[in-house]
C-alpha positions in Angstrom: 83.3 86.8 91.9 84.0 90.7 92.1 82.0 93.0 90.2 83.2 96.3 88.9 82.6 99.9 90.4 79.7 101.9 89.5 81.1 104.4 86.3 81.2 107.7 87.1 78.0 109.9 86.5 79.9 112.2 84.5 80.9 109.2 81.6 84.7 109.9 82.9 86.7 107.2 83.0 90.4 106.1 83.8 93.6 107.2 82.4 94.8 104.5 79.9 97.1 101.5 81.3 100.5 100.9 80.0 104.0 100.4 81.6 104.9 103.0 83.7 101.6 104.8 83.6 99.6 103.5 86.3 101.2 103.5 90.0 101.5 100.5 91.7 101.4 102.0 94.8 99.3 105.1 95.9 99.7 106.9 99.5 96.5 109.5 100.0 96.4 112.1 102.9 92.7 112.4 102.9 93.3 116.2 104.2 90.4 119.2 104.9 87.6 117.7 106.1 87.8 120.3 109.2 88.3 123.3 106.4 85.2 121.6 104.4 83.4 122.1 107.6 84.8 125.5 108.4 83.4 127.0 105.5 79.5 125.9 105.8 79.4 127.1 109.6 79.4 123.4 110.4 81.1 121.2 113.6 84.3 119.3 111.8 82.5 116.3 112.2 80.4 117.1 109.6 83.2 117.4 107.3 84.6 113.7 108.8 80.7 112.9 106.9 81.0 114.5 104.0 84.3 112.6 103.7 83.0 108.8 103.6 81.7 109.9 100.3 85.2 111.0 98.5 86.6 108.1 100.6 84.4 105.3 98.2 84.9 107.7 95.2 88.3 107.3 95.7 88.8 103.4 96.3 86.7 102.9 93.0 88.7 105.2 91.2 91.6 103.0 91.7 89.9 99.9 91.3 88.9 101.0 88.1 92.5 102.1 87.1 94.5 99.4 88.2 96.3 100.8 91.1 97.2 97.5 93.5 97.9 99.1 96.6 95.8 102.3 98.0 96.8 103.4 101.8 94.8 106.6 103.3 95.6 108.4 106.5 92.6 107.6 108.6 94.3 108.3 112.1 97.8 109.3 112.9 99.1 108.8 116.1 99.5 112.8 116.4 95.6 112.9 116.2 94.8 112.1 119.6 96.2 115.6 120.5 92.9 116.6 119.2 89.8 117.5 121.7 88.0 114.1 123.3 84.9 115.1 121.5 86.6 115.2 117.8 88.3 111.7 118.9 85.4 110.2 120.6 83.7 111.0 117.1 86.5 109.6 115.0 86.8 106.8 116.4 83.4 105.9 116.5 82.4 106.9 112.9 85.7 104.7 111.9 84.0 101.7 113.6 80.7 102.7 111.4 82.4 103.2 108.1 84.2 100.3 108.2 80.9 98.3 108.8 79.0 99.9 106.5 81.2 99.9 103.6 83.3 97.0 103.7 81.0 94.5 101.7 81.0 97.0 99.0 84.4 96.8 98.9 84.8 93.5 99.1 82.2 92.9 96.6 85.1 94.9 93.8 87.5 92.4 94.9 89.0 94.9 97.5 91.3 93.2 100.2 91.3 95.8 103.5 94.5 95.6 105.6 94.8 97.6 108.5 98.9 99.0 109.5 98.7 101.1 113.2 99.0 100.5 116.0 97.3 98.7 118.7 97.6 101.2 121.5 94.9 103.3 122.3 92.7 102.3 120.0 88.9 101.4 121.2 88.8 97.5 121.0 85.4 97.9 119.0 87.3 99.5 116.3 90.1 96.7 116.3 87.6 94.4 116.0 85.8 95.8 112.9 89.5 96.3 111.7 90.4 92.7 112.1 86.9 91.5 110.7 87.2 93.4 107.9 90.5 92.0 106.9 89.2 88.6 107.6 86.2 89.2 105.3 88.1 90.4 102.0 91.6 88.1 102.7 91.4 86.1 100.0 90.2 88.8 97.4 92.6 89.5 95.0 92.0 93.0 93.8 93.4 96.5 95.5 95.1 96.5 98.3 93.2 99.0 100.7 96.3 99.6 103.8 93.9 101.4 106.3 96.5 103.2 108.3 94.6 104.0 111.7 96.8 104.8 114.9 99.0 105.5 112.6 103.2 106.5 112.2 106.0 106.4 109.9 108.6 106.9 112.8 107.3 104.6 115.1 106.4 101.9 112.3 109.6 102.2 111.3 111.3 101.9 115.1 109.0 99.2 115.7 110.6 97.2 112.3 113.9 98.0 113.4 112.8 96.2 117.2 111.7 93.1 115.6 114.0 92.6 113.6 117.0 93.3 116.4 114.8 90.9 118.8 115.0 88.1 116.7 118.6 88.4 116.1 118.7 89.4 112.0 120.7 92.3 111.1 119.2 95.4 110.6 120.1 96.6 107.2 118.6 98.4 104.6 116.6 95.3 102.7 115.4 93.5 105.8 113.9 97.0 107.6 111.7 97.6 104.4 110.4 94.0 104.2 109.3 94.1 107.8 107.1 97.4 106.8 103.4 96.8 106.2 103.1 98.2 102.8 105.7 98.8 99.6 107.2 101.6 98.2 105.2 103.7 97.3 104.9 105.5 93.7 102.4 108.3 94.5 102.3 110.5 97.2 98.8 112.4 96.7 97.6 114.5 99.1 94.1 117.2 99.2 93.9 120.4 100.3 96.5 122.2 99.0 99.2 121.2 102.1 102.4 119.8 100.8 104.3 117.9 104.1 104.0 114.1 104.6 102.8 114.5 107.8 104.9 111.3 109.2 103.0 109.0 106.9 104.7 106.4 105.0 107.9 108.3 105.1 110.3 105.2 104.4 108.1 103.6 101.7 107.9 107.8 99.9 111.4 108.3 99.6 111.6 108.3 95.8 107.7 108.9 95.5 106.2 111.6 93.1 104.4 114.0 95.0 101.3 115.5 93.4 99.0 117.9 95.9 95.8 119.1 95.0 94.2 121.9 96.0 90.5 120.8 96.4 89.8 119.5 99.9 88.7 115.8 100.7 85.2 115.8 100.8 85.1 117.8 97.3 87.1 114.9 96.0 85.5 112.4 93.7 87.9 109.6 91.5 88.6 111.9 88.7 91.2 113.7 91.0 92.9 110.7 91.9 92.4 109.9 87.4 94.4 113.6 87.5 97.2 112.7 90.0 98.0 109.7 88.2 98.2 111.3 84.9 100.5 114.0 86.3 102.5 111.0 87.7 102.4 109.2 84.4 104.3 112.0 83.0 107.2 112.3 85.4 110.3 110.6 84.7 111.2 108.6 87.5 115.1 108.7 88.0 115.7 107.2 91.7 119.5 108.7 92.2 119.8 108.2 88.7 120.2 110.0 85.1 117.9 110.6 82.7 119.1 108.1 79.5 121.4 110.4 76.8 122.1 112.7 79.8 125.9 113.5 80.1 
């Protein structure tokens, strides 16, 4: 049986539910950890530290509201053009996070799935990938997609092969089942940059955007309570009219 998150120290708690308040789906770019660092005279992997922290905030924020899906940018495939050293680190603090913190997330009922790719990834971080997925599989809270190796072109090409392989046509319907996650509702995404960055860029096409200005390891859940309640007060159209509009 899950338990529930920790409340926040401050006493916040979640924007109420209702329909169309609460987003099924949230994307986060977990951006300015480097910034973070920047700005105390301290190596970016410090910042990559101080962002485990906003990470968990985050996750139980959303647990707590009722979001079903959460997906983060952990690693895009455009961050290997990064120096060895800051990739060496990255990818061996992912293999420690997701040790260290997936039984607390499984313990809220939090089922990890991992959408990348294989490619260069270090084998001891596919395997705490895949073990973590294997732990919380049958846990039916949030969805946690941790997108690591990472690409909304090349997930979407790599649809669009499998699907032509196997002989099914490749329209519209069948390319956005064979994605990894859904459509997603909101598009949230720290320190103050407003691009997508290549992530989830089929599932964000009618997304609401919300970008906040505070980088990711200043982030706690009642920034993610704030995106959702700017999103709660959009009007979502999708090609459409607003109803009474002429």
């Amino acid at each position: 049986m899950s338990i529930k998150p920790p409340p926040h120290p401050s006493g916040a708690t979640p924007p109420p539910a209702g329909p169309k308040r609460i987003p099924r789906h949230v994307a986060v770019v977990m951006d300015g950890n480097g910034r973070w660092a920047a700005q105390r005279g301290l190596p970016r992997s410090e910042g990559h530290r101080a962002g485990e922290d906003a990470l968990v905030e985050v996750v139980a924020g959303a647990v707590e509201a009722g979001v079903s899906w959460l997906s983060v940018y952990a690693f895009s495939t455009e961050n290997w053009r990064r120096s060895p050293s800051e990739v060496r680190f990255l990818m061996g603090y992912s293999r420690r996070v997701l040790r260290a913190r997936r039984d607390l997330f499984s313990s809220w009922g939090v089922r990890v799935k991992w959408s990348g790719e294989r490619g260069r990834l270090w084998p001891s971080v596919i395997k705490e990938l895949t073990e973590a997925e294997q732990l919380t599989q049958d846990n039916t809270g949030l969805t946690l997609a941790l997108c690591v190796n990472y690409g909304g072109r090349a997930e979407i090409a790599a649809a669009a092969s499998r699907l032509a392989a196997s002989g099914a046509d490749v329209t519209e319907a069948a390319l956005g089942a064979a994605l990894a996650t859904p459509d997603v509702d909101l598009f949230w995404r720290t320190s103050g940059e407003a691009r997508l960055s290549n992530f989830l860029i089929w599932q964000a096409a009618y997304a609401e955007f919300v970008f906040t200005d505070k980088l990711w390891p200043d982030v706690d859940r009642r920034d993610l309570w704030a995106a959702i309640e700017d999103y709660s007060r959009r009007e979502r159209r999708f090609g459409g009219r607003p109803a009474g509009s002429s």
